[in-house]
C-alpha positions as CSV (number, residue, x, y, z in Angstrom):
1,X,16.0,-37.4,21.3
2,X,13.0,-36.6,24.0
3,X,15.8,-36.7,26.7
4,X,17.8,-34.1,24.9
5,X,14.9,-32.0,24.6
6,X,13.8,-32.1,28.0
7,X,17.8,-31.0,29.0
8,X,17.9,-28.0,26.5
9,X,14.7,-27.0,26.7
10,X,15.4,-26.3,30.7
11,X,19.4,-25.3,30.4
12,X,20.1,-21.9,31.5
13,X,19.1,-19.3,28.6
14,X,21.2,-19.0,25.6
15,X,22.2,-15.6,24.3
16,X,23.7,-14.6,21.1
17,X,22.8,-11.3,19.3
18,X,24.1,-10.4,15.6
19,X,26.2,-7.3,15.5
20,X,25.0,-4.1,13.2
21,X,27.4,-1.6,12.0
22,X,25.7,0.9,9.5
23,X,27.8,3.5,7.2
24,X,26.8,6.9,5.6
25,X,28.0,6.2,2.2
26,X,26.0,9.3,0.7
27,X,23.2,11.7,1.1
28,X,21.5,14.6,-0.5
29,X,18.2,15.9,0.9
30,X,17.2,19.5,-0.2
31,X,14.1,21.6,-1.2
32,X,14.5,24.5,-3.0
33,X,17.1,26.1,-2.0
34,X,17.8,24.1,1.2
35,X,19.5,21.0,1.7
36,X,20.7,19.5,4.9
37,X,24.9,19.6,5.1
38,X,25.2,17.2,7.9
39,X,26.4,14.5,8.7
40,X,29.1,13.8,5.9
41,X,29.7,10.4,4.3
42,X,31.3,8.1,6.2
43,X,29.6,9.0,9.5
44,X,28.6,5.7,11.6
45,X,25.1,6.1,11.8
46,X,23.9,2.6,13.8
47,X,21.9,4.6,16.1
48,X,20.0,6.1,13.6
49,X,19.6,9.3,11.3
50,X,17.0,11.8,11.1
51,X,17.3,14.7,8.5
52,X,15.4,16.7,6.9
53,X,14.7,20.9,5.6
54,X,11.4,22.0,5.0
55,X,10.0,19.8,2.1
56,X,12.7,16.9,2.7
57,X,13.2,14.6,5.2
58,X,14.8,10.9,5.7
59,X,14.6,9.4,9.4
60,X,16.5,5.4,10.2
61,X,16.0,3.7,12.8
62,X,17.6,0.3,13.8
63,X,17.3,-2.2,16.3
64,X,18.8,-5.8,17.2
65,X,17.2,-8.3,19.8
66,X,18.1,-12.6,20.2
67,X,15.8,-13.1,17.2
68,X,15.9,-10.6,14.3
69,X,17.1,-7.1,13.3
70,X,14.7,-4.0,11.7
71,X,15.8,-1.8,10.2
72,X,13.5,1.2,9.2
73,X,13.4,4.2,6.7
74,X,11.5,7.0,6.0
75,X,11.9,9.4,2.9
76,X,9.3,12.3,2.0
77,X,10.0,15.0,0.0
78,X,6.9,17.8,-0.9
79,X,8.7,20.8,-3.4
80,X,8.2,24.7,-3.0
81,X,5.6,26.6,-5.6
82,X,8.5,26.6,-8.4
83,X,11.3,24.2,-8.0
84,X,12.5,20.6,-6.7
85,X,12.5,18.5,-3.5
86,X,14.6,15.1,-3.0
87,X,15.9,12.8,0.0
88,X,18.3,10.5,-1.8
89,X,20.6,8.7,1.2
90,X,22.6,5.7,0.7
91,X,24.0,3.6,3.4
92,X,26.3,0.4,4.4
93,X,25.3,-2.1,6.6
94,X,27.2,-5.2,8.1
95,X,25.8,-7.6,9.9
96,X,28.1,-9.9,11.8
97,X,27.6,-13.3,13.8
98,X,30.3,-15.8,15.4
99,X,28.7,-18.7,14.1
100,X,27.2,-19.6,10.8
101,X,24.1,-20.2,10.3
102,X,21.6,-19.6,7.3
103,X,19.3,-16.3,7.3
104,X,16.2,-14.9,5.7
105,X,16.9,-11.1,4.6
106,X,13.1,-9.8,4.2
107,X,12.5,-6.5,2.3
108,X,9.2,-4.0,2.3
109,X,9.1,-1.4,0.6
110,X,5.8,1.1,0.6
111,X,5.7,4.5,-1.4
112,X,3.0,6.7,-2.1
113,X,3.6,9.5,-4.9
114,X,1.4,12.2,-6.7
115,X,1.9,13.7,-10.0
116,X,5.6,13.1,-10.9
117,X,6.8,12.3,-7.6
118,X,9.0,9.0,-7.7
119,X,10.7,6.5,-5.3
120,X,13.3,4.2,-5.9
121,X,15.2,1.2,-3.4
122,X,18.2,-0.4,-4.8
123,X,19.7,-3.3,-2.3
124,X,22.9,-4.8,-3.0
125,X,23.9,-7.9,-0.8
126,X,27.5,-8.6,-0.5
127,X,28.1,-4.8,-2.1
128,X,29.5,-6.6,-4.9
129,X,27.9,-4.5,-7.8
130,X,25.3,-6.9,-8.2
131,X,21.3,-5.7,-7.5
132,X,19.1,-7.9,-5.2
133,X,16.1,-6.2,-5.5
134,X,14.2,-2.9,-6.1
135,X,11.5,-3.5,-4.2
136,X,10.3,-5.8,-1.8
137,X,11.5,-9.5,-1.3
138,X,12.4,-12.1,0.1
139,X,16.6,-12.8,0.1
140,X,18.2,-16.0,1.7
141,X,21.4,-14.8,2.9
142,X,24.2,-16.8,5.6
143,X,25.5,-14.6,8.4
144,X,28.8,-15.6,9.9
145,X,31.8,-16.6,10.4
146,X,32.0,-13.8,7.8
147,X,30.3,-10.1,8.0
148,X,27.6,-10.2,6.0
149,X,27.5,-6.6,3.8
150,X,24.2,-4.9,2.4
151,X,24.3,-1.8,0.9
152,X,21.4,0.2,0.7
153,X,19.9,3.1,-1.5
154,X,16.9,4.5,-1.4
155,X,15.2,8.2,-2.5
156,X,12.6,10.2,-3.4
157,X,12.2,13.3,-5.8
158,X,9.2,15.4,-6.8
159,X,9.5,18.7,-9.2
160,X,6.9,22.1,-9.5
161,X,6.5,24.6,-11.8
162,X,4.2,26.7,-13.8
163,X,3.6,26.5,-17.8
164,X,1.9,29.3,-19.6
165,X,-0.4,28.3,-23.1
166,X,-2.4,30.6,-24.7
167,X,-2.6,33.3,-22.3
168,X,-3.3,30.7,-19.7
169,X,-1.1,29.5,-16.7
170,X,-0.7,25.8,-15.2
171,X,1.5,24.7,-12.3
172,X,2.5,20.8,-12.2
173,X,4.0,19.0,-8.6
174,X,4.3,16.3,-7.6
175,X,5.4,14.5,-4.1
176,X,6.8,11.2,-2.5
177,X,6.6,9.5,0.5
178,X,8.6,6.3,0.8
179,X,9.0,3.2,3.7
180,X,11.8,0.7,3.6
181,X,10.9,-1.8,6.5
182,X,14.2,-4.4,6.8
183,X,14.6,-7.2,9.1
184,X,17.1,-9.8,9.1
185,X,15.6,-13.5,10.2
186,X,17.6,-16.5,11.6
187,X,16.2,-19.5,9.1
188,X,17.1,-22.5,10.4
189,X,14.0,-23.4,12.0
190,X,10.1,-22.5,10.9
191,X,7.6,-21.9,13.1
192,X,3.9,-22.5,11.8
193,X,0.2,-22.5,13.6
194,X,-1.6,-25.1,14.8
195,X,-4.1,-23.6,16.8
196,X,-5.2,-20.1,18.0
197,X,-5.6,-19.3,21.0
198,X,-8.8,-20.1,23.4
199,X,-11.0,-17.1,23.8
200,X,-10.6,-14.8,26.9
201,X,-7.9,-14.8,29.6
202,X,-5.3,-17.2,27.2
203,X,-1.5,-17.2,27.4
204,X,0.2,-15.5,25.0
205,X,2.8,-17.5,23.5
206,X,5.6,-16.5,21.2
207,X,7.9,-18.8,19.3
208,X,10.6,-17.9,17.2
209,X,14.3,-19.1,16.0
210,X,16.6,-17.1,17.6
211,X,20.7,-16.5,16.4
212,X,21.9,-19.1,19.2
213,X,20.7,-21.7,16.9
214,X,17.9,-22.4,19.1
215,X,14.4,-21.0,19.4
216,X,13.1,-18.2,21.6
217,X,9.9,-19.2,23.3
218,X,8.1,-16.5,25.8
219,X,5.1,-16.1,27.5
220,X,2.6,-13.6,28.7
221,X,0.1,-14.7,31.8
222,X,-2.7,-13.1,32.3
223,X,-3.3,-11.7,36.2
224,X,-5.4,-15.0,37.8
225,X,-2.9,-17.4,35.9
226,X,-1.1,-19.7,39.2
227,X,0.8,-22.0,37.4
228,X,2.3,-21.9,33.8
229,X,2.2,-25.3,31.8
230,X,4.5,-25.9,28.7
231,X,3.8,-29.1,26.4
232,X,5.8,-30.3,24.2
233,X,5.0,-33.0,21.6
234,X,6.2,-35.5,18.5
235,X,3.1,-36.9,17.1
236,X,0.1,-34.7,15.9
237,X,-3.4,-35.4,17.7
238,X,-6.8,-34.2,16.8
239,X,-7.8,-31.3,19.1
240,X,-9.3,-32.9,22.8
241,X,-11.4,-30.9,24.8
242,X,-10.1,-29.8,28.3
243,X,-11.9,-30.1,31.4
244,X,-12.0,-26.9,33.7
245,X,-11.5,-24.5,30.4
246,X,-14.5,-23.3,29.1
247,X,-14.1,-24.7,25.5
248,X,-10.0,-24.7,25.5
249,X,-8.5,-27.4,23.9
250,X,-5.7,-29.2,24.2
251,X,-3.7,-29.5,20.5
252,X,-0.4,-31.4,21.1
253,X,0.4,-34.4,22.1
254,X,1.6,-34.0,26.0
255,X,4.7,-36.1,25.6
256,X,7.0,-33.2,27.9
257,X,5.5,-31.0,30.0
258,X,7.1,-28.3,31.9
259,X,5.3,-27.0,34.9
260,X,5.9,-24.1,37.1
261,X,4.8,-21.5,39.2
262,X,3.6,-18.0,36.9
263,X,6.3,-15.5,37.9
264,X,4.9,-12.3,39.5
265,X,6.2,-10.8,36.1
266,X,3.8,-13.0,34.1
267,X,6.4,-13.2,31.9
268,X,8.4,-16.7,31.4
269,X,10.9,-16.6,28.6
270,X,14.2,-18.9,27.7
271,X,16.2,-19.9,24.5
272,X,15.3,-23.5,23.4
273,X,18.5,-25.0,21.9
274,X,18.3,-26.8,19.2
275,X,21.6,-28.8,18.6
276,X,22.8,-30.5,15.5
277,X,22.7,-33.7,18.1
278,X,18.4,-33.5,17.6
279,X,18.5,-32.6,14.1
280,X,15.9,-32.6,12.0
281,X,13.6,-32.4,14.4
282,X,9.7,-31.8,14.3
283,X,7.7,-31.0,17.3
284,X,4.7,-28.9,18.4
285,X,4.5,-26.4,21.5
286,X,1.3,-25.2,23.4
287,X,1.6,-23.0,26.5
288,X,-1.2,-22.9,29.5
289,X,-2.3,-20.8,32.4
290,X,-3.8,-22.5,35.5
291,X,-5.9,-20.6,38.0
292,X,-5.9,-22.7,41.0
293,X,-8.8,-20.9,42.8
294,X,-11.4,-21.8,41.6
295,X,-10.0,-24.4,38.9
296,X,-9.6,-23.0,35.6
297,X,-7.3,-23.6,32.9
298,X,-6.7,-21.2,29.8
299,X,-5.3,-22.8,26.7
300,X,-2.8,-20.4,24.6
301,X,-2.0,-20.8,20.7
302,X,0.0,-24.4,19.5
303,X,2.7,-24.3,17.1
304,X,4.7,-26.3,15.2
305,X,8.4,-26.0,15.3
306,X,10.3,-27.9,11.8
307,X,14.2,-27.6,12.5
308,X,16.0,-29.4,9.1
C-alpha cells in the first residue's frame, strides 16, 4: 500500500473538472414601474447574470476548478415612496462528470430584510418536483455517469405606501437583501487538522479531494524557503520538536517523504490519486520549508486524509 502511494503521489498530475451548464428558466426584477426585459428564459447564462433597475437587482456568478464549483447570488430589492420592488430569478443547473463518484452539495443562504421585506430559496435536486431545502444545508448528491440537475429559485420582494388615520399620515416599506453561496464538493475523501501551522515564515499547505478521485495537495513557500519537504504518514505520533525551527514541530509519522528543490514560483501543486487499489486508506500529510543558509526549517499545518 506505501509503494502505491509513493507511485501516485509522484505520477504526473491528474486532471478532471466537472462540467456546469446553467439555464434561465425565469426572471422578474422590477421597481416601480421598471423591470428589466432581458435576457428571456431559456438564455444560457454559465457565465453569469447581472440585472437590475433602480431598486432591483440580481447578479450570478459561477466558477469551476479540480476541486469544487461556487456558485454565487445576489438579490436586493429597495421600493420607490408608493409602490413595490422584487428580484425573483429562477435558474437550471447541471452538473456533469465522466465518472461517478459521491458529492457533497453545500447550501448558504444569508438575507437581511426590514419592515415587510421577504426572501425566499427553494432548491430542487434532480428537478423532480421534490424540495431539498429552503435554506441552507447540507445535500449528499452523486455526480456522474449521469448529469446531475438542480434547479434553483430564489427572490426578494419589499412593498411602500402611505396610510392616513385620523387626519394623520404613515408610510410603511420595507427592503431585502439576499445571498445564496453554492458549492458543489467531491466527498469521497475528508480532510481534517492535525496541527496548525508553526508561527512566522511556515508553508502554506492546502489539501483537498479533488473530482479525479484523488486529492489536490498545494503549497505556498515563503521567499527564503530552499527546499520543500512533503511527509507522508500511517500511524499517529505525539508532536516531536524539530531542531533548526524555532519551536516547529514535526506531527506525522515520516514514513514517505518527498523532497525537492522550492520552485522559483513557491508554488508546488499535483493531484494525489487515490485508487480503489489503496482503499480505505488513512494517512496524515505535513508540508516543510528548508532555508539552507543559515539552517532553518519552517513546519506548515498537518492533516489527516480518511479515504473510505
Amino acid at each position: 500500500m506505501r509503494s502505491l502511494l509513493v507511485a501516485t503521489a509522484f505520477a504526473a498530475p491528474l486532471s478532471a473538472q466537472v462540467g456546469v451548464e446553467a439555464t434561465l428558466l425565469a426572471r422578474t426584477v422590477r421597481c416601480g414601474g421598471s423591470a428589466v426585459t432581458a435576457p428571456l428564459p431559456g438564455t444560457d447564462v454559465a457565465a453569469g447574470l447581472a440585472v437590475g433597475v433602480s431598486g432591483a437587482t440580481a447578479t450570478m456568478q459561477q466558477a469551476a476548478t479540480a476541486s469544487d464549483v461556487f456558485v454565487g447570488w445576489n438579490l436586493a430589492c429597495v421600493p420607490p415612496w408608493t409602490g413595490s420592488a422584487t428580484a425573483d430569478v429562477e435558474v437550471r443547473y447541471v452538473f456533469t462528470a465522466s465518472t461517478p463518484m459521491a458529492a457533497t452539495l453545500a447550501l448558504g443562504w444569508s438575507t437581511a430584510t426590514t419592515g415587510n421585506g421577504n426572501a425566499q430559496l427553494v432548491v430542487d435536486v434532480h428537478d423532480d418536483g421534490f424540495v431539498d431545502a429552503v435554506g441552507s444545508a447540507v445535500l449528499p448528491v452523486s455526480l456522474g455517469p449521469s448529469p446531475l440537475v438542480v434547479r434553483v429559485r430564489g427572490l426578494v420582494a419589499a412593498s411602500s405606501g402611505t396610510t392616513t388615520t385620523w387626519f394623520t399620515t404613515w408610510h410603511w416599506t420595507g427592503t431585502a437583501n439576499a445571498q445564496l453561496a453554492m458549492q458543489l464538493l467531491p466527498a469521497h475523501a475528508q480532510v481534517s487538522p492535525i496541527v496548525a501551522a508553526c508561527s512566522g515564515a511556515a508553508p502554506v499547505l492546502q489539501a483537498t479531494p479533488d473530482f479525479a478521485g484523488g486529492l489536490a495537495l498545494s503549497g505556498q513557500f515563503a521567499a527564503a524557503d530552499d527546499v520543500a519537504v512533503w511527509a507522508f504518514g500511517f500511524a499517529p505520533i505525539g508532536p516531536v520538536s524539530l531542531p533548526w525551527s524555532n519551536g516547529c514541530v514535526l506531527a506525522v509519522s515520516p514514513d514517505v517523504l518527498g523532497i525537492d528543490a522550492v520552485p522559483a514560483s513557491r508554488q508546488w501543486s499535483w493531484s494525489l490519486a487515490l485508487p480503489p487499489q489503496v482503499r480505505p486508506l488513512g494517512f496524515d500529510v505535513q508540508l516543510f520549508g528548508v532555508d539552507l543558509a543559515p539552517l532553518q526549517m519552517h513546519a506548515g499545518a498537518a492533516v489527516r486524509v480518511v479515504a473510505p
